[in-house]
C-alpha positions in Angstrom: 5.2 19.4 108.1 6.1 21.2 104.6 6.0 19.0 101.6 6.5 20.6 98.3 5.4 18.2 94.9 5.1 18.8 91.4 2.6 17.8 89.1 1.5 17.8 85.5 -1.6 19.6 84.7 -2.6 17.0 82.0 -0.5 13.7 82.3 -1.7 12.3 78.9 -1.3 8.8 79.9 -2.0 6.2 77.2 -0.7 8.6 74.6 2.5 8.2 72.5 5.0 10.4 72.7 4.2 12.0 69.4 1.0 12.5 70.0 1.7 14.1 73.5 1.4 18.3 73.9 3.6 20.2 76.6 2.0 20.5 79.4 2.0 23.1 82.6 3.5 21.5 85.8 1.7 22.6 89.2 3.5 23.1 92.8 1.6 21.6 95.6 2.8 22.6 99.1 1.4 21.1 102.2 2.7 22.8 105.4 -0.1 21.4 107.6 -3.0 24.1 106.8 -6.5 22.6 107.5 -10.3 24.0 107.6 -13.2 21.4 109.7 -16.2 20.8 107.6 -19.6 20.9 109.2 -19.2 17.3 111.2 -16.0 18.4 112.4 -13.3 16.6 110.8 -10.3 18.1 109.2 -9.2 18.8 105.8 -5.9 19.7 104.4 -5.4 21.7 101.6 -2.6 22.5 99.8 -1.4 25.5 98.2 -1.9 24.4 94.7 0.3 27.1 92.4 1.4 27.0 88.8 4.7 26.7 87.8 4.3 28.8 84.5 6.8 25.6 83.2 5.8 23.5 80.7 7.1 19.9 79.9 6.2 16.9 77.6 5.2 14.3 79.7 7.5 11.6 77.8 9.7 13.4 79.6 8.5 13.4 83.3 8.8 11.5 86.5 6.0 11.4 89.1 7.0 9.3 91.8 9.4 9.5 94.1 11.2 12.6 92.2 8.7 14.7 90.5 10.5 16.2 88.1 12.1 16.1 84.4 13.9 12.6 83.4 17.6 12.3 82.9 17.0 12.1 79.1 19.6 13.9 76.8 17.3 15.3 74.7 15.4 17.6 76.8 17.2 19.7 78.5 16.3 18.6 82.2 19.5 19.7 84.5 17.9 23.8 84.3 14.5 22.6 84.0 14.9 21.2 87.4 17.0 23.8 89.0 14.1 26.1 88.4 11.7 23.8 90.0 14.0 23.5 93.0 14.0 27.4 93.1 10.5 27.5 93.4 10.1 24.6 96.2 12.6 26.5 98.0 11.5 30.0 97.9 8.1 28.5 98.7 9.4 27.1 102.0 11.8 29.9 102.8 8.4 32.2 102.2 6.2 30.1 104.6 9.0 30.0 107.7 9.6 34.3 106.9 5.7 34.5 107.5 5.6 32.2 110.2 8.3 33.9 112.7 6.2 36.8 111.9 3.4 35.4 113.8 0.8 35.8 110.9 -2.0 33.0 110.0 -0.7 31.4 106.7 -3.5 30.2 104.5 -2.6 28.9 101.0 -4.6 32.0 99.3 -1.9 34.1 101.6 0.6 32.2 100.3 -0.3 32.5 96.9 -0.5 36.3 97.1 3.0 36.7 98.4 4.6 34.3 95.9 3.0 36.3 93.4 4.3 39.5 94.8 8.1 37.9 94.7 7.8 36.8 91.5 6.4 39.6 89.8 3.2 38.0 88.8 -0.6 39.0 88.7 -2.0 41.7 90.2 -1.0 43.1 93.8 -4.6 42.8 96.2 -3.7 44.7 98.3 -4.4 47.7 95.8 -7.8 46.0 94.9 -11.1 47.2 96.1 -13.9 44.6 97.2 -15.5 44.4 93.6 -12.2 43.7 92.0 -11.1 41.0 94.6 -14.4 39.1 94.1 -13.3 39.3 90.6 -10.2 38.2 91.6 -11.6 35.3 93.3 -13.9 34.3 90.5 -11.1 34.1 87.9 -8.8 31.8 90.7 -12.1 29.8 90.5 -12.2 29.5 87.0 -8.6 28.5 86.6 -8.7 26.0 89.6 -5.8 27.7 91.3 -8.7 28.0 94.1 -10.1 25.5 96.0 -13.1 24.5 97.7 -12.8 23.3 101.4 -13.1 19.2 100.4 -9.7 20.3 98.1 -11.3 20.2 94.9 -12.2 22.7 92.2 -14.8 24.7 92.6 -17.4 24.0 90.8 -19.1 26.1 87.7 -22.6 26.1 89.7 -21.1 28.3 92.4 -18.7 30.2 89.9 -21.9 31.2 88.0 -23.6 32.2 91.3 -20.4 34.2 92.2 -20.7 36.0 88.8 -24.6 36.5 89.7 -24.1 38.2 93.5 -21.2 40.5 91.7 -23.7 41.5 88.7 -26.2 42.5 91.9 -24.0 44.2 93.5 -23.1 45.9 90.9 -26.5 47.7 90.3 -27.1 47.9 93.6 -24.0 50.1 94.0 -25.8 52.0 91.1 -28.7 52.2 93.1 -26.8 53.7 95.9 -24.5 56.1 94.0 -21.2 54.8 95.9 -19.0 52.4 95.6 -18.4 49.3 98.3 -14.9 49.0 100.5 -14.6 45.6 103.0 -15.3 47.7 105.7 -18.6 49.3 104.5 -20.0 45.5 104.4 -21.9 45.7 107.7 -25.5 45.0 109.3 -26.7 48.5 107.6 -25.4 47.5 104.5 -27.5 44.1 105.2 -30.3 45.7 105.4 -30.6 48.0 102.5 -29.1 45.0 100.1 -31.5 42.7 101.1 -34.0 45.3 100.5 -33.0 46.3 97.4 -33.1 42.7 96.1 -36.6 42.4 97.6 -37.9 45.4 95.6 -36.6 43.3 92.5 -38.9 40.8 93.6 -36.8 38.1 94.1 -37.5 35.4 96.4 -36.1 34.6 99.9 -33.6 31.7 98.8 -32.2 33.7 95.6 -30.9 36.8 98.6 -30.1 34.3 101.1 -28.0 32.5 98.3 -26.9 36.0 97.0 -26.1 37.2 101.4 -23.9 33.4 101.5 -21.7 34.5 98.7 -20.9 37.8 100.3 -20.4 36.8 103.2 -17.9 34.1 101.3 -16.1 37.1 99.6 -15.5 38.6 103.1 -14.1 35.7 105.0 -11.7 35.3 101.7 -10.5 38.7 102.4 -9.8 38.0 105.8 -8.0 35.1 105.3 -5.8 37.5 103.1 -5.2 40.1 105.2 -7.4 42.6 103.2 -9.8 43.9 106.2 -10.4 42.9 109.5 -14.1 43.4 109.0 -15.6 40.9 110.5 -19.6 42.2 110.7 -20.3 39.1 108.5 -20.2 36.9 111.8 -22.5 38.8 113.5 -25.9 36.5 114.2 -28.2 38.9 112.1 -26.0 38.9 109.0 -27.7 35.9 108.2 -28.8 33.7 105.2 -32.5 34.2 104.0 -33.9 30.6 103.9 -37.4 29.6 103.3 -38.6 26.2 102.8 -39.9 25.8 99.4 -42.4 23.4 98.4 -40.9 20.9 95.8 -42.7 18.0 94.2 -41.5 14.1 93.8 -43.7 12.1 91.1 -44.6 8.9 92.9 -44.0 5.4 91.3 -47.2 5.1 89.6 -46.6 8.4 87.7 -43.1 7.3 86.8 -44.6 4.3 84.7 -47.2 6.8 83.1 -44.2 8.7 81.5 -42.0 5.9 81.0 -45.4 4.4 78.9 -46.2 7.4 77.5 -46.2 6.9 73.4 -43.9 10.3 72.2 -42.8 8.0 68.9 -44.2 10.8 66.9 -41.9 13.1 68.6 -37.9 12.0 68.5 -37.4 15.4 70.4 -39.6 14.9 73.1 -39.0 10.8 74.1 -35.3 11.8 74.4 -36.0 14.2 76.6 -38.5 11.8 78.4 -35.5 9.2 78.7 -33.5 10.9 80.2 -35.4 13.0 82.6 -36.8 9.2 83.9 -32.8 7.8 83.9 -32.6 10.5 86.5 -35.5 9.7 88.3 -33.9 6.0 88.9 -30.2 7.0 89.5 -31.0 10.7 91.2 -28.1 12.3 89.7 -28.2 15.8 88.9 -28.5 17.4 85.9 -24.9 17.8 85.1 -24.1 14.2 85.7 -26.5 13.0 82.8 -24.8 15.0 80.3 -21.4 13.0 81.0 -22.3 9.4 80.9 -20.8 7.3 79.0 -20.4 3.7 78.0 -17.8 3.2 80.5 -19.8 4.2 83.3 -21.8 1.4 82.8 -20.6 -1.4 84.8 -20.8 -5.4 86.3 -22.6 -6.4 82.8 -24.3 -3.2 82.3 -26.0 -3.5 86.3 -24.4 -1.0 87.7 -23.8 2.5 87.0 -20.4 3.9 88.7 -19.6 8.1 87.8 -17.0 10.5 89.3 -19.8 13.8 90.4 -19.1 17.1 88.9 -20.6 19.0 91.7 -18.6 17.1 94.6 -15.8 15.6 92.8 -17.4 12.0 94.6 -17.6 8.8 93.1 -21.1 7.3 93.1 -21.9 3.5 92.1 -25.7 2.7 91.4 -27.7 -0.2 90.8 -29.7 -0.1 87.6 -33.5 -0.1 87.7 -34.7 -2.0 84.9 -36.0 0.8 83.4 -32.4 2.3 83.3 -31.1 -1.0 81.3 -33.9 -0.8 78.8 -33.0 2.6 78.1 -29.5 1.8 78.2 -30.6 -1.3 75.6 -32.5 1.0 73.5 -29.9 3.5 72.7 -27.2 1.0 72.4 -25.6 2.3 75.0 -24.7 6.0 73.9 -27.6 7.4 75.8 -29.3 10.7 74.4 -27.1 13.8 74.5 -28.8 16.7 77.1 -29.8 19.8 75.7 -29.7 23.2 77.6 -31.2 23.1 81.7 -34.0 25.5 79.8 -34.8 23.6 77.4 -35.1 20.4 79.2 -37.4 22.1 81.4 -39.9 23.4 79.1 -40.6 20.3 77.3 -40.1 18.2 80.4 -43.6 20.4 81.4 -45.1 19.8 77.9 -44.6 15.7 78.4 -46.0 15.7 82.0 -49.0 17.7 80.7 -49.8 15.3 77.9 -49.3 12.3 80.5 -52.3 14.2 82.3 -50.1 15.6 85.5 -53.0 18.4 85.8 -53.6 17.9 90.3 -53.6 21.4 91.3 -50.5 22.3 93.6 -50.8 25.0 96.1 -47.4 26.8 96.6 -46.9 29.6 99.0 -44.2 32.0 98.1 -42.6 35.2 99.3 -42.1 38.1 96.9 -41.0 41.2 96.8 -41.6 40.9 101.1 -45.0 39.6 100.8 -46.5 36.0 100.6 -48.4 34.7 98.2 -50.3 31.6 97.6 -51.0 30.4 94.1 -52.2 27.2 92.9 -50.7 25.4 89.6 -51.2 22.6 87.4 -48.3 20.0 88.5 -47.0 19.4 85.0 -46.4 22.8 85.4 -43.9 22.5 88.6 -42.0 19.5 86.7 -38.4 20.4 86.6 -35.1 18.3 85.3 -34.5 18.9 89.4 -37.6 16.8 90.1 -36.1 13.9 88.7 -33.2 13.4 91.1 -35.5 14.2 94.2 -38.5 11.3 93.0 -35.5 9.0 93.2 -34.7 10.2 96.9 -38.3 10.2 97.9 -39.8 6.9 96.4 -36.4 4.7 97.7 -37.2 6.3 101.2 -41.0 5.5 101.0 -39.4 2.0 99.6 -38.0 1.6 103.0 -34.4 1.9 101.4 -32.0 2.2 104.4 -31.5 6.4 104.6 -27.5 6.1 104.4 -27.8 3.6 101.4 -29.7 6.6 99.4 -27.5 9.5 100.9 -24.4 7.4 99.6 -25.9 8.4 96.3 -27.3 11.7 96.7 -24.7 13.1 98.3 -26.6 14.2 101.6 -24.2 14.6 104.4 -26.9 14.4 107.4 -29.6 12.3 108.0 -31.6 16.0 108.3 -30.7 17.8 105.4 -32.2 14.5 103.3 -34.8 14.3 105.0 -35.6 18.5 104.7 -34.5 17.9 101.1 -37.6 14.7 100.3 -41.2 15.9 100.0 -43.6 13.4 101.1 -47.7 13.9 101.4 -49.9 13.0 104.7 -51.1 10.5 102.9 -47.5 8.9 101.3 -46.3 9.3 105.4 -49.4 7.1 106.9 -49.1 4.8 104.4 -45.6 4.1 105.1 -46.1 4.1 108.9 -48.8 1.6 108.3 -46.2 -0.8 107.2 -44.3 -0.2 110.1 -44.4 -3.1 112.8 -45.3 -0.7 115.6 -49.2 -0.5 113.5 -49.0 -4.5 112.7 -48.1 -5.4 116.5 -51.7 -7.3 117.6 -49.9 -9.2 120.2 -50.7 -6.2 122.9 -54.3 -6.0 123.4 -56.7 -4.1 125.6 -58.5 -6.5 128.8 
């Protein structure tokens, strides 16, 4: 079924007229286009597309009409005839491409309305490093979406931006530039081998293999190749499992104790990193609370994600509402990931985190084993996956904890915990199956 609705980029609700700013209207066209995520169920996703028009939203109408008010002074009669133009080229578009039998996706879509209008550039004329550049800027400017119909985020726009800067060199490497259909199990091989001779680990090429093969379904969808080696069972993602750390409950209270009054740079950093370690949200989430998150009396902590557009409600630890007490409510402000790591390293060294670690890592092809210090191994990521880890050895239900982390299968949480021998028999031990003395031995 086609639907065509128009919306403004930036409503401005709550804002006076005078105060308001023209903003761009966006197209959204539904015409029934759906991808399955990974349990199956379908999603629809429009073709969102900018208008180019820009409107006040004094004067504006969202529901039922969409379009410009009946207001004398704005000239809304040819503002709306151009929006009609638009819905109905859009829909005259999708039925021309349809009787030709082709697959309509709303990148397609895009691409042709571009090509009758006269905007952007034509892809067809692009070769494959141009249309991942393409694809990064549609990224940027949210005119492409992710699969759950939300904006992509900036994490996998910067990794986008990494995997073109490799293949960049590696074309260097190679003396010859890349086409769609050169992008096949040979070119697998020397790219992944290439990246191993820059010593980079197995997860950084698998991660750098996942956006390629990304670029290459894109340019399917659009028509661009009919390549389709990037299927193929041995085109596949590098993945090895990494040995994280969680700090356990007991260590938690050591660095929430820890006296850092001498150093107003270091306790704020302490702060936070242990609010993540009681909410497990990432990184990028602590940067954008606010007051307002903070709900039911300050128990409760309810945020809207950045990396999955998903809202999250929490229950506040009461280390969380001291903190939130202490700083009056405007919490800290985050400094750079970097940063935050390095002196998150210096605070769990002078809280005495010194158990040697053994990790195991492949580089450059080989495998390695190296043992480290643990304040060492302390990252702002270790925060969010204590909190998954100590509410599981808590006995908090699974799906209560993957509700906040985010984890859409009981098995990617549980690849995504780290618990020792010893933290797994002593959870077992609680377990009724070990307490049952009611069947003895005669």
């Amino acid at each position: 079924m086609e639907k065509v609705i128009f919306k403004l980029k930036e409503p401005q609700k709550g804002i006076s007229k005078n105060k308001q700013k023209p903003t761009l209207v966006n197209m959204f066209f539904s015409f029934g286009y759906y991808e399955r995520s990974n349990s199956g169920t379908k999603k629809y996703i429009p073709l969102k597309y900018s208008t180019g028009l820009k409107i006040t939203p004094f004067y504006w109408k969202d529901k039922p009409d969409y379009q410009a008010k009946q207001i004398s002074d704005f000239a809304y009669k040819n503002f709306n005839i151009k929006l009609a133009n638009l819905k109905n080229l859009v829909i005259d578009l999708h039925r021309e491409l349809e009787n030709k039998g082709k697959i309509i996706t709303p990148d397609i879509l895009r691409d042709e309305l571009n090509r009758k209008l006269g905007r952007g550039t034509n892809i067809h004329n692009l070769n494959f490093g141009d249309f991942i550049r393409l694809l990064i800027k549609e990224s940027e400017e949210g005119s492409r979406i992710g699969k759950n119909g939300k904006k992509i985020s900036k994490a996998t726009i910067v990794s986008y931006k990494t995997t073109l800067k490799h293949l960049e060199k590696y074309q260097e490497a190679d003396r010859r530039n890349i086409n769609y259909d050169q992008v096949d199990l040979k070119f697998y091989k020397k790219f992944t081998s290439y990246l191993q001779s820059q010593n980079f680990m197995p997860n950084t090429i698998g991660k750098n293999i996942k956006n390629i093969k990304v670029f290459l379904k894109e340019a399917n969808k659009r028509g661009l190749t009919d390549n389709q080696n990037y299927r193929d069972d041995e085109f596949r993602v590098y993945q090895e499992e990494t040995e994280q750390i969680y700090l356990n409950d007991s260590e938690l209270m050591g660095l929430y104790n820890l006296d850092l009054k001498d150093s107003s740079r270091l306790e704020k950093v302490r702060d936070l990193f242990i609010i993540g370690c009681f909410t497990g949200l990432r990184f990028s989430d602590l940067g954008q609370m606010k007051a307002e998150h903070f709900i039911a009396d300050n128990t409760r902590l309810r945020i809207n994600t950045l990396k999955t557009g998903e809202i999250v409600e929490i229950p506040l630890h009461w280390t969380v509402k001291e903190l939130h007490k202490k700083y009056d409510g405007r919490l800290p402000e985050t400094i750079s990931n970097q940063k935050m790591n390095k002196y998150i390293k210096e605070i769990c060294q002078l809280a005495g985190f010194n158990e040697k670690i053994s990790i195991a890592k492949t580089k450059g092809g080989l495998r390695v084993d190296r043992s480290f210090p643990k304040h060492e191994l302390v990252t702002v990521h270790t925060a969010r996956r204590s909190f998954a880890t100590n509410m599981y050895l808590a006995g908090v239900p699974t799906i209560s904890i993957m509700k906040i982390t985010g984890h859409r299968t009981e098995k990617a949480f549980l690849r995504y915990i780290k618990i020792s021998q010893e933290d797994n028999a002593r959870k077992l031990a609680e377990h009724p199956y070990f307490k049952n003395n009611k069947l003895k031995i005669v």
